[in-house]
C-alpha positions in Angstrom: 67.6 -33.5 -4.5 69.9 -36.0 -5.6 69.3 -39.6 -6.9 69.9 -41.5 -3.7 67.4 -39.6 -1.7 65.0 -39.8 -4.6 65.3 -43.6 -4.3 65.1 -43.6 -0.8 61.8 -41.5 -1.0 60.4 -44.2 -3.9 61.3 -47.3 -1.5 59.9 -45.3 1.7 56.6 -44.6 -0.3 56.6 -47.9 -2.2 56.5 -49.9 1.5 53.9 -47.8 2.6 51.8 -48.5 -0.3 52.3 -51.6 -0.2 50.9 -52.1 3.5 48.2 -50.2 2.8 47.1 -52.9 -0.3 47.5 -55.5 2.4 45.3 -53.7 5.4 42.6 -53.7 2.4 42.8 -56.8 1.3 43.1 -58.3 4.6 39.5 -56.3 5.6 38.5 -57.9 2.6 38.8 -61.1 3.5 38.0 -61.1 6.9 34.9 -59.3 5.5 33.9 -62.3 3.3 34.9 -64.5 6.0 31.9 -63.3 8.2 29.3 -63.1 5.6 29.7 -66.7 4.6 29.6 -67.9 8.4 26.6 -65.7 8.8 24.9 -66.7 6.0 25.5 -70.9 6.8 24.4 -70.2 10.6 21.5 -68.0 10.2 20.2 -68.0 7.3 20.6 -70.9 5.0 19.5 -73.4 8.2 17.4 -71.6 9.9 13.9 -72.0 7.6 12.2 -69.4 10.1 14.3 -67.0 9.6 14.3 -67.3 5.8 10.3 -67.0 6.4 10.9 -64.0 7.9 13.5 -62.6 4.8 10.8 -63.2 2.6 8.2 -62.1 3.9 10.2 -58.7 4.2 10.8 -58.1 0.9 7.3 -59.3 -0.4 6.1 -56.0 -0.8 9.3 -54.8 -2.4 9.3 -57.0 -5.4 9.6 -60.4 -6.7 11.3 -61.8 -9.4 9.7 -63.0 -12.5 11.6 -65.1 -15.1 10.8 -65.0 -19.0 9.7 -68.4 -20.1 8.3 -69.4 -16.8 5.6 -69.8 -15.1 5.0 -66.9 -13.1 1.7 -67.1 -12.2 2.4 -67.1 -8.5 3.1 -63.6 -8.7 0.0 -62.1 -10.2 -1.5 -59.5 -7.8 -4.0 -60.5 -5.0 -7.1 -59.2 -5.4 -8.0 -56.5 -3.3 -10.2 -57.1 -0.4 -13.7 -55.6 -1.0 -15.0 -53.3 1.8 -18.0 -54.4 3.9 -20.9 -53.7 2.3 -23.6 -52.4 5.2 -26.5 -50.5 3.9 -27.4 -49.0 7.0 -24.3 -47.4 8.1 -23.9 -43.8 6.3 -21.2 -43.0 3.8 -18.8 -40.6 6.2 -17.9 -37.6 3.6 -15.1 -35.0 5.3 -16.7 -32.0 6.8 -15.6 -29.0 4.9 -14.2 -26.4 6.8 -16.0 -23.6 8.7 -15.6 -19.9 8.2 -13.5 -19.4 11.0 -11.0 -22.3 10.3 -10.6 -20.8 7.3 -9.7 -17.3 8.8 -7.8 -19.1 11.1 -5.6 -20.4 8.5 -5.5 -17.7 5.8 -7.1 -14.4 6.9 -5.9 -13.9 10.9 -2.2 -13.3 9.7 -3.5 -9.5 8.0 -6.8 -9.3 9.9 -5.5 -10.6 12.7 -3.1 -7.3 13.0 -4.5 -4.9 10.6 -1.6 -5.5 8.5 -1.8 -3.7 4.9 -5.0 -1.7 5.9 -6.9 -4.6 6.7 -9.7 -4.1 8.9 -9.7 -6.2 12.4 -12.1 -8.7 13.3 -13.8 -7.2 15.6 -13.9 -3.6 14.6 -17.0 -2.3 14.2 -16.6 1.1 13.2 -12.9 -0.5 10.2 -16.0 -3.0 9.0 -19.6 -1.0 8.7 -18.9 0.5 5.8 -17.6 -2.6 3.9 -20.6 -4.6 5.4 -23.1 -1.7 4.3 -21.8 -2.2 0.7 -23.1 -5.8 0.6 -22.2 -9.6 0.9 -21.5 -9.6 -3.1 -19.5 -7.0 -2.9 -17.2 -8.2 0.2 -16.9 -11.9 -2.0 -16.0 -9.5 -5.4 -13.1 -7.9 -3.8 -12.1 -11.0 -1.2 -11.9 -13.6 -4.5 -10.3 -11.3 -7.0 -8.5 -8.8 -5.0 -9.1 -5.2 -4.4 -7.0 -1.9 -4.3 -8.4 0.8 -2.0 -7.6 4.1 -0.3 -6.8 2.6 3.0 -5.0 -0.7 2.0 -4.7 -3.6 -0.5 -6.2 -7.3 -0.2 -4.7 -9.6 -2.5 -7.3 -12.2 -4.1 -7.9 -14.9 -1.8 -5.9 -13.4 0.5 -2.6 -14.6 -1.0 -4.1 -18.4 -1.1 -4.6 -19.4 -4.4 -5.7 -23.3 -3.4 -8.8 -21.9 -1.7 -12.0 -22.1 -3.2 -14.6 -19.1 -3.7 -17.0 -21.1 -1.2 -14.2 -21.4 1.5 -13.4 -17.7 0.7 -17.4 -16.6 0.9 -17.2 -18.5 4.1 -14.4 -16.8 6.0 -16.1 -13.2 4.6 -19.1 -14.0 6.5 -17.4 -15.2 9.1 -15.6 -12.0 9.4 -18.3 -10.3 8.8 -20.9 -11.9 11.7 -18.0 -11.1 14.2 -17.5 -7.6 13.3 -20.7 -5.9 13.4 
């Protein structure tokens, strides 16, 4: 490339450059142009609306300024549920045997998967049930290893408790006799 065409490269590149800054700067302004006259018709007349504004961004925060008084924004106290001594205390139910299977047990019992013995089954479940309740909860909490399969401890589902466990073994257990 010679000189002359690097110059006319520079000027060509330079111009368009150039237009771009003034496309930016001309959003820019037309950009700050809107805000004000949306802000002087909408807002800073309208007292309703400025209601509204604050009341939207109440529960977001407020400002508090050091060495004033900022009592305004202490906390509300929380309102105090009726107090009725005849209406009962509504505790969650916990959940039945068969929710349980339903949730954690019917994906292997459900299909026999790993040696698991179907609900249902009679003949896969007497001798497990002729061992014992204690037995069934032993190797349905902590796991078990046998001849014709494996079942991991609590079924795979560590966040249940021995009680929801003991509840889906006898639910198993009632329906497969």
């Amino acid at each position: 490339m010679s000189a002359e065409e690097d110059r006319k490269f520079f000027d060509v590149f330079m111009v368009v450059l150039g237009s771009l800054v003034a496309v930016a700067v001309g959003i820019y302004a037309l950009a700050q142009v809107v805000q004000a006259r949306t802000q002087e018709e909408y807002i800073k007349e309208d007292a309703a609306v400025q209601a509204q504004v604050a009341q939207r961004i109440a529960p977001v925060g407020q400002v508090a300024v050091k060495g004033k008084d900022n009592s305004h924004l202490a906390a509300a106290e929380p309102a105090s549920p009726p107090q009725n001594e005849s209406a009962p205390i509504q505790v969650a139910e916990a959940p039945s045997g068969q929710d349980i299977y339903q949730q954690a047990c019917a994906a292997c019992h459900g299909a026999g998967v790993a040696g698991a013995p179907k609900l249902g089954d009679a003949a896969a479940w007497s001798d497990r049930i002729a061992q014992g309740d204690d037995v069934l909860y032993e190797h349905a909490i902590n796991g078990y290893q046998g001849s014709a399969g494996y079942m991991p401890a609590k079924g795979g589902r560590a966040d249940l408790s021995d009680e929801a466990v003991k509840a889906a073994v006898q639910y198993l257990v009632e329906n497969s006799k």
